[in-house]
N, C-alpha and C positions, 0 to 999 in steps of 0.2 A: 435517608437517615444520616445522609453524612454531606460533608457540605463538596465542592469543587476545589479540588488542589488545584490541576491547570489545563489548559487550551491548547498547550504543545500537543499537535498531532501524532507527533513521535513518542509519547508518554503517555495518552490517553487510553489507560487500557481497562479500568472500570467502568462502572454506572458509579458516579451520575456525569463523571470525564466527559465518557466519549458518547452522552446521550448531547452533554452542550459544547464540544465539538464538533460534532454531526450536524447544531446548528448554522455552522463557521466553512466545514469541511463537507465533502461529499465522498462515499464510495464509488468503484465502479456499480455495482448494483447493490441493490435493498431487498433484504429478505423481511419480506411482511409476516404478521402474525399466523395468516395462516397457511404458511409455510413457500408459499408462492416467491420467485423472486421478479423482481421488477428493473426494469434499467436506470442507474442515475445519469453517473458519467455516460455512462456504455451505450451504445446505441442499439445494439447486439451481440450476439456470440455463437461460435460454434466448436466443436472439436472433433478431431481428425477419426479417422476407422481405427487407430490404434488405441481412442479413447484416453490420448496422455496428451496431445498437444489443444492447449485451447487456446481460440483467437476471439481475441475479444476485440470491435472496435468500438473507438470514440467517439462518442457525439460530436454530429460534425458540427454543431452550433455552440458547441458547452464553451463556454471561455469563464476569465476566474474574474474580479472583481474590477480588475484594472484593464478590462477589455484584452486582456493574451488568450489567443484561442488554447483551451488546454489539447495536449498531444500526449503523442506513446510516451517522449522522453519526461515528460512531468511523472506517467505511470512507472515506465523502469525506472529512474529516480528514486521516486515513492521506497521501490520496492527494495532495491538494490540498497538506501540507506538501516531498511529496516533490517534487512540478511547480513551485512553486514558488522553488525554490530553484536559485540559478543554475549551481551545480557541478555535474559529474558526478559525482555521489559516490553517488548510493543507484539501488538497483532500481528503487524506482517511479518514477525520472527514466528510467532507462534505457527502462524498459517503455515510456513516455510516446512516445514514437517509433509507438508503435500507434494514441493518440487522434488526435481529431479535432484538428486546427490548422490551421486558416482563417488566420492570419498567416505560415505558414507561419517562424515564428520558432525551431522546436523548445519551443517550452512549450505544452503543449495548451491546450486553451481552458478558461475557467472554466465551462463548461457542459458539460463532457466527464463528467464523475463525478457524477451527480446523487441526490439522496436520493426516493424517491418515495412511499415512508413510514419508519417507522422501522424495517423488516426486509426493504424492498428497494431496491437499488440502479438504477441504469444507466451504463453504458458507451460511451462512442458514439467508434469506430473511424473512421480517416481513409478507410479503404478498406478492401476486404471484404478477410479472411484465414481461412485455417484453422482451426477450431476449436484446433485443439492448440497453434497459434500462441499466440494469444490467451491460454484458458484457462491454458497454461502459464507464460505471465507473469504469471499472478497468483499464483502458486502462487511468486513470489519478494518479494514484498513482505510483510513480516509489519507484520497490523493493529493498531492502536495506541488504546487509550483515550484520549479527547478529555479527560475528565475529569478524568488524573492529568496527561496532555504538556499540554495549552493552558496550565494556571496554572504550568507550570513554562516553557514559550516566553514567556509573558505577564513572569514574574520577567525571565529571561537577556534581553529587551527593552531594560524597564527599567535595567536596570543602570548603571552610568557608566566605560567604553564600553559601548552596547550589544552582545551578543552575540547569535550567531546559532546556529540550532541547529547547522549545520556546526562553528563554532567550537568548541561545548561539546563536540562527537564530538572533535574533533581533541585538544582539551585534556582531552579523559576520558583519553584513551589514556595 
């Protein structure tokens, strides 16, 4: 019922957004209709006995358009742009409500998304949840090459006002 504002992965937070960024972008996994999750990026996952650290890896074949094999740091990237950012505006803020936050400020911590080589991740949850919980919230965040967004966040910094990535979303539209 309503048409596409935009394609910024960082902004994509409705339907019919993030159903045609999703053509563009990929999560680590897909939650199917009926109810199943399926691996995109991800090749796998597991989590720990304590039920709060999950490791997720990467498909070791996934690369993004311009033939870069995608890795953890495109994933902590991803993730670390979305937590850091003070509005509510993207998925991976919303999700962030899962990790770990010892300040209990609503930003997870900066050790909550860790790289622990280049095709695996980890996750560390504030409290134990449901696999489907969890997993299913990744399955909204689409992951993001570090290599082409950094030197483009790096420019909109720069700028004179600086710009934020929020701003560039809002002023894409």
């Amino acid at each position: 019922s309503s048409g596409v504002s935009t394609l910024n992965p960082f902004w994509s937070q409705r339907f019919p957004n993030t159903q045609y960024a999703g053509l563009i972008m990929q999560p680590l996994v897909y939650r199917m209709e009926d109810g199943s999750i399926e691996p995109v990026l991800a090749a796998s996952w597991s989590v720990d006995a304590t039920e709060k650290i999950w490791t997720i890896n990467i498909d070791p074949d996934a690369t993004w358009s311009d033939g870069t094999p995608v890795t953890a740091d495109d994933v902590v990237f991803t993730y670390e742009l979305h937590y850091a950012n003070p509005g509510e505006w993207s998925q991976g803020r919303a999700n962030g409500g899962l990790m770990l936050d010892a300040n209990d400020d609503g930003v997870p911590d900066d050790d909550t998304v860790v790289k622990v080589d280049d095709k695996t991740v980890t996750f560390e949850l504030k409290d134990t949840y449901a696999a489907r919980i969890f997993l299913s919230s990744l399955s909204t965040v689409f992951i993001c090459p570090e290599h082409i967004w950094q030197p483009k966040i790096t420019a909109l910094a720069a700028m004179d006002p600086p710009i934020d990535i929020e701003q560039y979303a809002l002023e894409e539209e």
